[in-house]
Backbone as numpy.savetxt, mean C-alpha at the origin, in Angstrom:
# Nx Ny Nz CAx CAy CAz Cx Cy Cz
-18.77 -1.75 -5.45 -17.38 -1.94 -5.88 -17.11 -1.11 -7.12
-16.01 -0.12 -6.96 -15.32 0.11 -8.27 -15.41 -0.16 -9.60
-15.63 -0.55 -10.30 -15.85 -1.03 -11.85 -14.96 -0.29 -12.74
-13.28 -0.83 -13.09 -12.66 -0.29 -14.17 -13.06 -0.62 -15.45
-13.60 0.51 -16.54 -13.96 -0.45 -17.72 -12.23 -0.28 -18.73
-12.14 -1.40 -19.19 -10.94 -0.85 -19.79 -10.96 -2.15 -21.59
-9.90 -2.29 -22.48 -9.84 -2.64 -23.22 -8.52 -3.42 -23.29
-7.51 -2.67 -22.68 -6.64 -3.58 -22.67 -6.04 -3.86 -21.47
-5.59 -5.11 -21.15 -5.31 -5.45 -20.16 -3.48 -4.96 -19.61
-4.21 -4.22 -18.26 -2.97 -3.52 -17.82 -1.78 -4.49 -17.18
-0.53 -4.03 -16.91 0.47 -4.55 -16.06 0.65 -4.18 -14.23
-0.18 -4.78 -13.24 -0.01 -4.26 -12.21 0.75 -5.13 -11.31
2.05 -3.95 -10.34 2.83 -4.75 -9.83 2.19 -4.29 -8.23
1.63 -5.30 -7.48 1.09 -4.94 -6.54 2.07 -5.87 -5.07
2.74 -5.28 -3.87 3.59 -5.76 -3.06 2.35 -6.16 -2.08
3.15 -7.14 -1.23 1.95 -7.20 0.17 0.78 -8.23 -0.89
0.89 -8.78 -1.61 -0.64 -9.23 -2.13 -0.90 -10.59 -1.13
-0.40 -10.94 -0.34 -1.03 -12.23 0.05 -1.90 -12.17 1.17
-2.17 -11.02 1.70 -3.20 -10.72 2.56 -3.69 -9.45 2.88
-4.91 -8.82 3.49 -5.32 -7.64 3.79 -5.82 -6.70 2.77
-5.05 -5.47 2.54 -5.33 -4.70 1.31 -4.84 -5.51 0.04
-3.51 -5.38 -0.05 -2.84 -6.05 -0.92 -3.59 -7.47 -1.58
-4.22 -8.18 -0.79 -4.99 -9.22 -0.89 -6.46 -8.69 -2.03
-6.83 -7.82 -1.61 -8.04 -7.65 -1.93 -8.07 -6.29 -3.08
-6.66 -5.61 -3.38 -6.13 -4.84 -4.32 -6.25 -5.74 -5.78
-5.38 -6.64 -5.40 -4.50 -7.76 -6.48 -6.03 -9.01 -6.51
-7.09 -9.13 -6.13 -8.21 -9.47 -5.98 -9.32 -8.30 -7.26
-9.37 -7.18 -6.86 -9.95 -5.93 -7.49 -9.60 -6.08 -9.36
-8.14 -6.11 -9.24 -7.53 -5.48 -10.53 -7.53 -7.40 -11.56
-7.51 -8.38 -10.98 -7.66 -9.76 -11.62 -9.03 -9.61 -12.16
-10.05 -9.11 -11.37 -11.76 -9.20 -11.71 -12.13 -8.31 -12.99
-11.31 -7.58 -13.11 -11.25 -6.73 -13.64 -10.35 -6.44 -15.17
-9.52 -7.71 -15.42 -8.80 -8.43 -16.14 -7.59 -7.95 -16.54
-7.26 -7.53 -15.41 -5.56 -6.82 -15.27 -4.86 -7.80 -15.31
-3.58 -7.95 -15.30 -2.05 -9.20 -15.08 -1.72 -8.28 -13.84
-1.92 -9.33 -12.78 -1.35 -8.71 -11.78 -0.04 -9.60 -11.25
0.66 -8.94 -10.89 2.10 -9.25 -10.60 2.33 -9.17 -9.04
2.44 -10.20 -8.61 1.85 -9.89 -6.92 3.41 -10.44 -6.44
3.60 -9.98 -5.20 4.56 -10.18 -4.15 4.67 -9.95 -2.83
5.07 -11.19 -2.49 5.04 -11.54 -0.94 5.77 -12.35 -0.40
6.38 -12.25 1.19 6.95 -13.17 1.54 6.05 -14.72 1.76
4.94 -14.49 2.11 3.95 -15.59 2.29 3.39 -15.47 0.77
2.62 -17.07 0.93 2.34 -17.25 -0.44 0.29 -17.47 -0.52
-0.29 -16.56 -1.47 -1.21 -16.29 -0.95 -2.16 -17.36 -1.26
-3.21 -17.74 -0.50 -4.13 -18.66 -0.37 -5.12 -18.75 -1.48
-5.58 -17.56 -2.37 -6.34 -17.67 -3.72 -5.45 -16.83 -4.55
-6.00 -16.58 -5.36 -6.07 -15.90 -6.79 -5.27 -17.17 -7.33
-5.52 -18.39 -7.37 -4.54 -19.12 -8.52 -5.87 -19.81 -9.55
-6.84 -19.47 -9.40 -8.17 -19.50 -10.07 -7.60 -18.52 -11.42
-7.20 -17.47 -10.96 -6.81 -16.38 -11.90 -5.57 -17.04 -13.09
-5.60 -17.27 -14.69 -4.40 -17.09 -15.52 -3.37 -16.11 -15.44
-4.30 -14.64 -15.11 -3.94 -13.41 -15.41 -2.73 -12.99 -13.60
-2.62 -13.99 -13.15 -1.70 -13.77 -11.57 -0.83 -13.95 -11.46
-0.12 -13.61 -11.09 1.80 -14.32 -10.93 2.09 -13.96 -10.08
2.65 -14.93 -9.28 3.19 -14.46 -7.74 4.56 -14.78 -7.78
5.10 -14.06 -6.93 6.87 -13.73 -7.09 7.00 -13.35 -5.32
7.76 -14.87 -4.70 7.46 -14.76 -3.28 9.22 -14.15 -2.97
9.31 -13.34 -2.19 10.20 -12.88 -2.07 10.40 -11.57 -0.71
11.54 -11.12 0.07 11.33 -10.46 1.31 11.64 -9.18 0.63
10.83 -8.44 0.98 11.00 -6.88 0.68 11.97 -6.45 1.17
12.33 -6.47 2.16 13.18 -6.37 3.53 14.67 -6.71 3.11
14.60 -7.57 2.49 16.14 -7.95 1.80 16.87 -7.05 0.56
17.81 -8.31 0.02 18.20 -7.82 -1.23 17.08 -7.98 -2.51
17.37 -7.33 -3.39 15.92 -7.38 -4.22 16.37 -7.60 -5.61
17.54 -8.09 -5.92 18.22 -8.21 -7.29 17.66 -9.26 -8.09
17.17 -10.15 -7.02 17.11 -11.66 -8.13 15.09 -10.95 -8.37
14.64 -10.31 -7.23 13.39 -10.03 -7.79 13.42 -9.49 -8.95
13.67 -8.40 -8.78 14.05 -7.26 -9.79 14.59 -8.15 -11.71
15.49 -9.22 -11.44 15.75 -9.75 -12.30 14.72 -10.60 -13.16
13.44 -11.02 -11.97 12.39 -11.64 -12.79 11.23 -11.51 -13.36
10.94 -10.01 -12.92 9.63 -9.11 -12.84 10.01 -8.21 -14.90
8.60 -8.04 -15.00 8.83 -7.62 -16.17 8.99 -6.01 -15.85
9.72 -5.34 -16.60 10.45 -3.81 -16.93 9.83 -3.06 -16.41
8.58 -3.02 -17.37 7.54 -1.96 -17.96 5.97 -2.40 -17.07
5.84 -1.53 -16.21 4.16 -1.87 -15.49 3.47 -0.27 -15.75
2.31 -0.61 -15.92 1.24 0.65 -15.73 0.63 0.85 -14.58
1.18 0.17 -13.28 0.43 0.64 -12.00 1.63 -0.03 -11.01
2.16 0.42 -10.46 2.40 0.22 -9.30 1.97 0.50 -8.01
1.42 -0.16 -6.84 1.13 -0.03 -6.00 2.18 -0.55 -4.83
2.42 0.15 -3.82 3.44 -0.26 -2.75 3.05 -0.26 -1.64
2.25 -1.53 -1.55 1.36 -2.27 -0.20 1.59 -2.44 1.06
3.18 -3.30 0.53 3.71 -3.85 1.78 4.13 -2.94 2.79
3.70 -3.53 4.60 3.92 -2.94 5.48 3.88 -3.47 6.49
4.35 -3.26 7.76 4.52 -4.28 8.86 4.58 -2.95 9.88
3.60 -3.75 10.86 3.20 -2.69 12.41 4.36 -2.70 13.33
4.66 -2.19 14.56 5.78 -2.05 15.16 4.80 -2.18 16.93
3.54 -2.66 16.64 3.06 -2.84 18.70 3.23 -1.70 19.22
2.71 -0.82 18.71 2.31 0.91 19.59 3.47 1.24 19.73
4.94 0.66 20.31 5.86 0.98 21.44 6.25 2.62 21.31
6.48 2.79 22.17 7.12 4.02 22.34 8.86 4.21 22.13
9.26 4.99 22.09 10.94 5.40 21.37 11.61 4.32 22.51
11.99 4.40 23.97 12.57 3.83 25.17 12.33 2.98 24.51
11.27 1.65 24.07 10.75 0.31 24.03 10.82 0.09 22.27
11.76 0.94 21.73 12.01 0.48 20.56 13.28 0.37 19.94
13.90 -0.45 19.89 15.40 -1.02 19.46 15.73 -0.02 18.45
17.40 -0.29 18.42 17.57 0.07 16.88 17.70 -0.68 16.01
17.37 -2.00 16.13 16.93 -2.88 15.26 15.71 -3.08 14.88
14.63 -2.28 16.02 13.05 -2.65 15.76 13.23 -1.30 14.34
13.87 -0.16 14.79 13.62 1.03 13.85 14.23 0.59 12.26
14.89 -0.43 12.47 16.02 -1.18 11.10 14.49 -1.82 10.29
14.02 -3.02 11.05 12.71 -3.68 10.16 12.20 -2.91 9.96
11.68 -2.52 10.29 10.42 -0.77 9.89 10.90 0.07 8.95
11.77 0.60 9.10 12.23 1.24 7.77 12.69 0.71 6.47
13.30 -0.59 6.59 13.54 -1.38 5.70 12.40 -2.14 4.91
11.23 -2.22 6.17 9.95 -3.19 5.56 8.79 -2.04 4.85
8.80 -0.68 5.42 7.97 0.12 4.88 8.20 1.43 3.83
9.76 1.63 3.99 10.46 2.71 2.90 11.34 2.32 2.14
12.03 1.35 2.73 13.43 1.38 1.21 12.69 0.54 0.28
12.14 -0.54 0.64 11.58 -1.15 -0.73 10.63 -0.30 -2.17
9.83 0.83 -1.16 8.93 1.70 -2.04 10.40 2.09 -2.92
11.33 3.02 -2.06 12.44 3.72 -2.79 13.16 2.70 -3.89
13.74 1.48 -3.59 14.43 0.99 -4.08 13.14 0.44 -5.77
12.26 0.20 -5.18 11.47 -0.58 -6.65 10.69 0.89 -7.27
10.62 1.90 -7.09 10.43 3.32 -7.55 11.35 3.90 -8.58
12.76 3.55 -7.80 13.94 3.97 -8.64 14.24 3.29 -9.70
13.74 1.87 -9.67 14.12 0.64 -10.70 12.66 0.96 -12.08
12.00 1.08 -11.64 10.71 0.96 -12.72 10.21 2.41 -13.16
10.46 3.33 -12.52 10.28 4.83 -12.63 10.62 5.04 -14.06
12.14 5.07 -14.61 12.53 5.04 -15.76 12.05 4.78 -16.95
11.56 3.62 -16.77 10.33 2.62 -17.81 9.50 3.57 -17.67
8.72 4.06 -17.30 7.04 4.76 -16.77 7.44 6.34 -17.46
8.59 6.49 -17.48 8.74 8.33 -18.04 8.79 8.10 -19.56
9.62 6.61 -19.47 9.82 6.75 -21.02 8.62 6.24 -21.74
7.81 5.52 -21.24 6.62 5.63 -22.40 5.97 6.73 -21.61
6.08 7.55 -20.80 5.20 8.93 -20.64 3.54 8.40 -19.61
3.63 7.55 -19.32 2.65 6.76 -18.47 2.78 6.22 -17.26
2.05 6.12 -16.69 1.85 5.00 -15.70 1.06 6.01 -14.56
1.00 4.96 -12.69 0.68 5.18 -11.83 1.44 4.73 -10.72
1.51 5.17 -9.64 2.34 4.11 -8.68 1.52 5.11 -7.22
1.04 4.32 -6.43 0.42 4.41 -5.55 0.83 3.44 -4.08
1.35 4.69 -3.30 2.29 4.27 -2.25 1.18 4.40 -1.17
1.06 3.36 0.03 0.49 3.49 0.99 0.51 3.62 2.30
0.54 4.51 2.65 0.77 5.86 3.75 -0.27 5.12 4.79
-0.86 6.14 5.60 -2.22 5.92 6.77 -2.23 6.86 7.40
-2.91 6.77 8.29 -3.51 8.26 9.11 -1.91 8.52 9.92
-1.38 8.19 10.31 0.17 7.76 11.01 0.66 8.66 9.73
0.96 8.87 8.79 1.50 9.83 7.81 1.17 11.21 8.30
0.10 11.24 9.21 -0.77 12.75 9.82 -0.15 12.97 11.01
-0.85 11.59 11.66 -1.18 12.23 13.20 -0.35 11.50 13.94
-0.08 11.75 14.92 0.91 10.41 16.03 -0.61 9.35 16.91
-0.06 8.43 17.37 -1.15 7.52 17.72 -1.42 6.52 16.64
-1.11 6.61 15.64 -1.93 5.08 14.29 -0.44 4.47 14.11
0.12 4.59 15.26 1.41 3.44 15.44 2.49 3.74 16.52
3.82 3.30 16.49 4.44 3.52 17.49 5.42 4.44 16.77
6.64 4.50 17.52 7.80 5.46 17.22 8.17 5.24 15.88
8.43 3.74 15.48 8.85 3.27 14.45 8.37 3.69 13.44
6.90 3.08 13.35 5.80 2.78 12.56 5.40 4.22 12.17
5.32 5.51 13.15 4.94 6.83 12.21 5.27 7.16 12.00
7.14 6.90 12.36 8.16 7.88 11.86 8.36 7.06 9.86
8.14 5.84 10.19 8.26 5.27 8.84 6.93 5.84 7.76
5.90 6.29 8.64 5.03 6.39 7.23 4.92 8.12 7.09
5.01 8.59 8.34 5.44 10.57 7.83 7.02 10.38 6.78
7.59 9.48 6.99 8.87 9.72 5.71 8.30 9.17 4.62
7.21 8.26 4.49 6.90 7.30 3.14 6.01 8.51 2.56
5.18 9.69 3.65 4.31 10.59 2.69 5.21 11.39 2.26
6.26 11.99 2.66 7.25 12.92 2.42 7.84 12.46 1.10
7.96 11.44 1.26 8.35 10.83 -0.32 7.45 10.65 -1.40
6.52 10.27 -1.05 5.31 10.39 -2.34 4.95 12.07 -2.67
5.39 12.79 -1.76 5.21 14.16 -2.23 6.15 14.53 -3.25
7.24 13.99 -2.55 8.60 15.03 -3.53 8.76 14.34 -4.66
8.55 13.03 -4.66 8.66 12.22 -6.00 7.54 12.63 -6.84
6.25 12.87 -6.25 4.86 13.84 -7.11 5.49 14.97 -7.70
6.19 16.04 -7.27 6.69 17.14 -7.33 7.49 17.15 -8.48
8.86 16.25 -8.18 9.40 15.93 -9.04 9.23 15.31 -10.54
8.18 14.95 -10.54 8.29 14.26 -11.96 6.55 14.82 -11.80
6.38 15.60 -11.84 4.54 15.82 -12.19 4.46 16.24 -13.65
5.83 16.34 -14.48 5.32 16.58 -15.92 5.42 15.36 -16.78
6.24 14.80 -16.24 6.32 13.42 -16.84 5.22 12.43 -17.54
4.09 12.77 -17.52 3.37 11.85 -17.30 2.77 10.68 -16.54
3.68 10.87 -15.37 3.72 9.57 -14.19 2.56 10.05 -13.15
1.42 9.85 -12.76 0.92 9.93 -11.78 1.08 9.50 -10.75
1.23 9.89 -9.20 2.11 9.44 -8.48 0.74 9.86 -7.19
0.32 8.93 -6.38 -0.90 9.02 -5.46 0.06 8.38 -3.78
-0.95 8.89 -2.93 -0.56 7.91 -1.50 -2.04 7.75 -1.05
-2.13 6.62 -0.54 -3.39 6.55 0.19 -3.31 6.10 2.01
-3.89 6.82 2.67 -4.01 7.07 4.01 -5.06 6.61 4.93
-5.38 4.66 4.53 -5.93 4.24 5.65 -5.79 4.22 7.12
-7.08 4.61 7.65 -7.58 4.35 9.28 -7.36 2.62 9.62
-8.31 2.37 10.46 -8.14 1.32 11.18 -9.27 0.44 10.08
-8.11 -0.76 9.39 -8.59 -1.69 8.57 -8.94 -2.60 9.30
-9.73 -3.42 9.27 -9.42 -5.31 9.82 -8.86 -6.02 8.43
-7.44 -6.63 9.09 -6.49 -7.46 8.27 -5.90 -7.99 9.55
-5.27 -9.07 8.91 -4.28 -9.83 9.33 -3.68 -9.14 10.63
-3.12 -8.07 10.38 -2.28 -7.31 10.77 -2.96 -6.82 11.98
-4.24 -7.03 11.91 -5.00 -5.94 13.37 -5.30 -6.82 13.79
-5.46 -7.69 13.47 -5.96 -9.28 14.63 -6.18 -9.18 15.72
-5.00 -8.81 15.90 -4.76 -9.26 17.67 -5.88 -8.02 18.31
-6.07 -6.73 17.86 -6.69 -5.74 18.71 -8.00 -6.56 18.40
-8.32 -7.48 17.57 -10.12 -8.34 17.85 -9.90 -9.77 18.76
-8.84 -10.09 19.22 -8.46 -11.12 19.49 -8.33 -11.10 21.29
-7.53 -9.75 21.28 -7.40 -9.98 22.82 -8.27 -9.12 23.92
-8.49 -9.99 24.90 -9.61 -8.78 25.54 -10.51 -8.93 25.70
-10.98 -9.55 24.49 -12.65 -9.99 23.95 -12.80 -8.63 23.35
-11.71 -8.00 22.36 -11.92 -7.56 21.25 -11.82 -6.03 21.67
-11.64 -6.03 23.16 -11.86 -4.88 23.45 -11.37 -3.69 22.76
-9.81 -3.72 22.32 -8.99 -3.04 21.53 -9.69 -2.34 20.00
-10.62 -3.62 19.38 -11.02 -3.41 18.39 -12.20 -2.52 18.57
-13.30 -2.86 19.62 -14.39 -2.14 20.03 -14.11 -0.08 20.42
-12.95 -0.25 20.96 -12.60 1.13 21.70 -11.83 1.57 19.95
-11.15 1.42 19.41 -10.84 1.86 17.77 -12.18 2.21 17.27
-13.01 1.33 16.86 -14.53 1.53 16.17 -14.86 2.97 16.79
-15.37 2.89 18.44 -16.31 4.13 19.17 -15.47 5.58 18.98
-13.91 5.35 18.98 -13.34 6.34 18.48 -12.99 7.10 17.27
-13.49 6.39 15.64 -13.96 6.67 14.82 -15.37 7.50 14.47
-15.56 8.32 13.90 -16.49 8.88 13.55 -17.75 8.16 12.87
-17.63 7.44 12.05 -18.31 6.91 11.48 -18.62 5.57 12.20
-17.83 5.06 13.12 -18.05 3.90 14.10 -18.03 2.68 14.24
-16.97 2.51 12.72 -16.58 1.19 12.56 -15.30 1.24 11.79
-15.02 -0.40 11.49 -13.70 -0.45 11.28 -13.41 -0.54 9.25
-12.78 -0.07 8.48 -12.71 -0.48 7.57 -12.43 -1.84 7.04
-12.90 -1.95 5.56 -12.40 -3.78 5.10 -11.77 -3.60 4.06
-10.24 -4.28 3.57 -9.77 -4.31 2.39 -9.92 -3.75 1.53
-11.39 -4.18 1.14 -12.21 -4.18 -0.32 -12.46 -2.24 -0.51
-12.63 -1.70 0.71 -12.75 -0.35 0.35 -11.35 0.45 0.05
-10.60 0.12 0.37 -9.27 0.66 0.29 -8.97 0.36 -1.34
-8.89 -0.65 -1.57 -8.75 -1.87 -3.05 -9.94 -0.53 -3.73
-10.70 -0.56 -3.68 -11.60 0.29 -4.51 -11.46 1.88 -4.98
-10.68 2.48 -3.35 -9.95 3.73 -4.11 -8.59 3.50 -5.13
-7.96 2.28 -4.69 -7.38 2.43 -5.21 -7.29 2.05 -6.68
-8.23 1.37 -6.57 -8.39 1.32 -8.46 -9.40 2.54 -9.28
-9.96 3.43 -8.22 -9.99 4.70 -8.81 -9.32 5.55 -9.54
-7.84 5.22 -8.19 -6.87 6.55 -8.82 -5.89 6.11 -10.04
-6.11 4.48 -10.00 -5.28 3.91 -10.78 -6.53 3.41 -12.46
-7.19 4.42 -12.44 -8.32 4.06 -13.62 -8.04 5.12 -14.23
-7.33 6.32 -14.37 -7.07 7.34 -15.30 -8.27 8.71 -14.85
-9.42 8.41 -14.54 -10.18 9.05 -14.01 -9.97 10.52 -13.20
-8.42 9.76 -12.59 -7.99 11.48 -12.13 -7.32 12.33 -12.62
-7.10 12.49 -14.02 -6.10 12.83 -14.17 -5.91 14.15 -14.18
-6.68 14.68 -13.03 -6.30 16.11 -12.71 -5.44 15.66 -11.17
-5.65 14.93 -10.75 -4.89 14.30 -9.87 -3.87 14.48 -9.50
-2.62 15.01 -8.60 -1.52 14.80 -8.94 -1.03 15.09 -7.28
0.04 13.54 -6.65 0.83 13.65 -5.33 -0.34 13.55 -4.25
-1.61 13.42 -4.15 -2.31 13.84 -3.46 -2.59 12.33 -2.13
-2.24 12.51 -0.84 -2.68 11.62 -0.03 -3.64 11.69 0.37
-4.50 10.56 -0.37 -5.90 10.46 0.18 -6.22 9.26 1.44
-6.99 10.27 2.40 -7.15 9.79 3.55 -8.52 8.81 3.20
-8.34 7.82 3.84 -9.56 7.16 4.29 -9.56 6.22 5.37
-10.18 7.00 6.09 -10.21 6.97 7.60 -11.34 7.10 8.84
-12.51 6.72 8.00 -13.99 6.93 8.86 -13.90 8.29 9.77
-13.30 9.37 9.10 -12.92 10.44 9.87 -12.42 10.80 10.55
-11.42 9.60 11.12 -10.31 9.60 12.17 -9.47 10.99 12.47
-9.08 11.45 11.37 -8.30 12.90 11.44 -9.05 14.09 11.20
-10.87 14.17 11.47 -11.23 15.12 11.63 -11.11 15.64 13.06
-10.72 15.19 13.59 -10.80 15.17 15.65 -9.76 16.00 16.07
């Protein structure tokens, strides 16, 4: 595991924390004796062991004013977790309401809480905000119509917003997980007798599936200052999925 050594305890606003990455992100940065500022529509099952936690349950997907109204200004890490799958479907087998949740659940919130806290982060000349993309930011196949058209626009945006403000002082990262086990992949271990999950693994390079905790670990890499040659860069991690 990662090991941030640090002195003072940072402000991290981490979305999605009540399960999966997000779970085990906002897990990483508490151990580690960050204030993490977590949000979710579900309300998560630990970290209330933690002083240093605050959860702020709320739909990404919605209006975000009364959030926005209770969250503190000024954070030194943002991470933008939250995300929701769309079932492979293809364009024919996808509404324009399925394309409405998806874009609403995986881009406007990054945009909308980017635009709100960005300001804060130039003016003390600091911070991080680390948006999370996936191999679907690359390739077609790591989702459906919805789901890759939502995360090739979420990398497109972590680029130009990198671009844009790369003198600022703002470090601005995406990270590009393969096939995690979370919540969210369940069902490909669930149905079949897992078959879904087994045929993902053999089609990986490395031949298995990722866990939380490794994702959570880059990401408190890029969010440890460590890179700070760093800058816009989507890092894949993907048991080699997009070497193929």
């Amino acid at each position: 595991m990662f090991q941030v050594i640090q002195h003072t305890p940072r402000k991290i606003l981490i979305t999605g924390c009540a399960s999966g990455i997000g779970l085990a992100q906002s897990k990483l940065f508490l151990e580690n004796g960050d204030q993490v500022y977590g949000v979710d529509k579900q309300t998560p099952q630990t970290h209330h062991e933690y002083p240093n936690f605050f959860f702020y349950q709320a739909d990404l997907a919605g209006d975000l004013t009364a959030l926005l109204a209770q969250l503190p200004q000024i954070f030194d890490v943002i991470c933008h977790t939250a995300g929701i799958l769309d079932n492979y479907k293809p364009l024919l087998e996808t509404s324009d309401d399925d394309f409405t949740q998806i874009w609403a659940s995986n881009l406007s919130p990054v945009i909308k809480l980017t635009r709100h806290f960005l300001p804060h982060m130039i003016e003390q000349k600091s911070g991080i905000i680390v948006t999370m993309c996936s191999i679907a930011s690359f390739v077609a196949g790591g989702g459906g119509a919805a789901y890759t058209t939502s995360k090739h626009a979420l990398a497109g945006f972590t680029k130009q917003l990198a671009l844009d403000y790369a003198r600022t002082g703002v470090q601005i990262f995406g990270i590009a997980p393969g096939a995690v086990q979370t919540g969210m992949t369940r069902q490909d271990f669930e149905t079949n007798n897992g078959m879904m999950a087994d045929w993902v693994a053999s089609e990986t390079p490395v031949g298995r599936w990722a866990q939380p905790s490794e994702v959570a670990d880059l990401t408190a890499f890029l969010a440890s200052g460590k890179a700070s040659y760093m800058h816009g860069e989507i890092v894949k991690i993907d048991g080699g999925w997009t070497l193929k």
